[in-house]
C-alpha positions as CSV (number, residue, x, y, z in Angstrom):
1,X,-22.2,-83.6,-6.0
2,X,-19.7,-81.2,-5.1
3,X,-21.6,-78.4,-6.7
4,X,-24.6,-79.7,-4.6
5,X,-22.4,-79.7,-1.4
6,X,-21.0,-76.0,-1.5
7,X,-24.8,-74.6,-2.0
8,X,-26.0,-76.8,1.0
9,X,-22.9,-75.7,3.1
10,X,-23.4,-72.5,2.0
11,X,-27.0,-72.1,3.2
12,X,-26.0,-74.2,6.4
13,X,-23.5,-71.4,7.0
14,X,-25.8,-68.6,6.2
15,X,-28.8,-69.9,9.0
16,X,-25.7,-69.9,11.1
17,X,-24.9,-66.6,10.7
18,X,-28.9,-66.1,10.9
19,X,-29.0,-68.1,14.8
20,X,-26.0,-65.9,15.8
21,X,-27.3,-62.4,14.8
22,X,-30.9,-63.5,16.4
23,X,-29.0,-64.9,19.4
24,X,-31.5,-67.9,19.1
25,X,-29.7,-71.3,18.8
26,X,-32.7,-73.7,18.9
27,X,-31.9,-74.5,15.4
28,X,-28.3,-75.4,16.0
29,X,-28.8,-79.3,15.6
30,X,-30.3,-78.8,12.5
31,X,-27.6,-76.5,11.4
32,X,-24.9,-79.0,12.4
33,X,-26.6,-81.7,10.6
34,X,-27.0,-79.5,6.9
35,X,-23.4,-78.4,7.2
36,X,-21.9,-81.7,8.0
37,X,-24.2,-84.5,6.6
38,X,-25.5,-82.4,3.6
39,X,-22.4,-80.2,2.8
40,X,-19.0,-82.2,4.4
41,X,-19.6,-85.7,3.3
42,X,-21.5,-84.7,-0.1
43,X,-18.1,-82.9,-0.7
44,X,-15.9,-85.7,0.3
45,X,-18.0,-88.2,-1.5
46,X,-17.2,-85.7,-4.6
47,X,-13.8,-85.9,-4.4
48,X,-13.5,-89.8,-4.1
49,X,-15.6,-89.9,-7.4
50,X,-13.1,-86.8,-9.0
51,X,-9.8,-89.3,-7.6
52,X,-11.2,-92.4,-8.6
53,X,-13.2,-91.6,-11.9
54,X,-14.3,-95.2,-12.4
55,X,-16.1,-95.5,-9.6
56,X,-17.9,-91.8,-10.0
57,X,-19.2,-93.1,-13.4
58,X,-21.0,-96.1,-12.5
59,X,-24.6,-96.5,-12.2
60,X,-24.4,-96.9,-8.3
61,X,-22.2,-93.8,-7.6
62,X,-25.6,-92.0,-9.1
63,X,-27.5,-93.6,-6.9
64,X,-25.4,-93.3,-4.2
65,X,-25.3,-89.3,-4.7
66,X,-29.1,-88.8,-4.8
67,X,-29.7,-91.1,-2.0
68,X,-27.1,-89.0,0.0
69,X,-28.3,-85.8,-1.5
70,X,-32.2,-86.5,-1.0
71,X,-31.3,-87.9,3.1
72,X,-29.0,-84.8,3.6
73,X,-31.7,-82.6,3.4
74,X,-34.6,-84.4,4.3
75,X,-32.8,-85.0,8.0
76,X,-31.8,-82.0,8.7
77,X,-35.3,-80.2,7.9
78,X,-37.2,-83.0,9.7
79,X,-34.9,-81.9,12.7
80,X,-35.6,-78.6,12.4
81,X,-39.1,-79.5,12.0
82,X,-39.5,-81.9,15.1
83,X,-37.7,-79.1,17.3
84,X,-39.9,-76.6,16.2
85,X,-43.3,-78.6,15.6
86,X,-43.1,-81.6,18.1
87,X,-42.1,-85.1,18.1
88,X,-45.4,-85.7,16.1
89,X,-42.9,-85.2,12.9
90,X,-40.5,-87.5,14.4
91,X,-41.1,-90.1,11.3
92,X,-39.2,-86.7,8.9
93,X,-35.7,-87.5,10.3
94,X,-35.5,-90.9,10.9
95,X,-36.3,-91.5,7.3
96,X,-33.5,-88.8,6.1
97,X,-31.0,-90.5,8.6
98,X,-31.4,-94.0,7.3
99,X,-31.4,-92.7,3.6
100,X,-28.0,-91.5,4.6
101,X,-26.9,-94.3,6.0
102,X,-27.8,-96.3,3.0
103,X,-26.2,-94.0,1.1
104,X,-23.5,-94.3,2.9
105,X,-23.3,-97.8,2.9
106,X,-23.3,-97.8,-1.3
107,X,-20.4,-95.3,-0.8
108,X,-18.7,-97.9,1.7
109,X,-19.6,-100.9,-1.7
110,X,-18.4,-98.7,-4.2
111,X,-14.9,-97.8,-2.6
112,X,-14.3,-101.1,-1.3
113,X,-14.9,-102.3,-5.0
114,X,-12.8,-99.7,-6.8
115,X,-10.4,-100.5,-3.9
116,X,-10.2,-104.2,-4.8
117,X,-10.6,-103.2,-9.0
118,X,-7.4,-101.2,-8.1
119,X,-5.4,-103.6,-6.2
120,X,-5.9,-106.5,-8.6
121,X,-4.4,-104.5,-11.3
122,X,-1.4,-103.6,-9.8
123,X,-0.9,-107.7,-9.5
């Protein structure tokens, strides 16, 4: 995940760089979206799974990262798309942004779980 999240940042930065040279920011949303959906919270979700290593081996922490992964690309192309091709494309990011959020929710499962594994051992 992490390694996934510093290309995606990465590139998010770079079309950044791109809009700002080009002086066109019609992009920006889309931008926003890849640095912070795709790159920030992939990251973050990383380092939960590298602090907590139980809960970055289950089966539904892989899940959880290629939902996220799969949604934090798919929505910020589809906006890109829909900005630059009409809201004809609309269906593009409104499937990426509920991928993430059902991502997200496995991520909210999974560390409320580990949260509870933890707390009942320390009993």
């Amino acid at each position: 995940m992490m390694c996934v999240s510093v290309v995606i940042l990465l590139l998010g930065m770079l079309a950044g760089i791109v809009m700002g040279v080009q002086q066109d920011f019609t992009l920006e949303p889309a931008h926003a979206h890849l640095n912070l959906v795709g790159g920030v919270l992939l990251f973050l979700f990383g380092l939960y799974y590298r602090l907590i290593p139980g809960a970055g081996s289950s089966a539904l922490a892989k899940v959880q990262g290629w939902l996220h992964i799969i949604g934090g690309i798919l929505f910020p192309i589809g906006v890109a798309i829909v900005i630059l091709k009409g809201t004809s494309f609309i269906a593009l990011p409104i499937v990426g942004s509920l991928i993430v959020v059902a991502a997200t929710a496995l991520f909210a499962v999974i560390v409320f779980r580990t949260s509870l594994v933890r707390t009942i051992g320390r009993s």
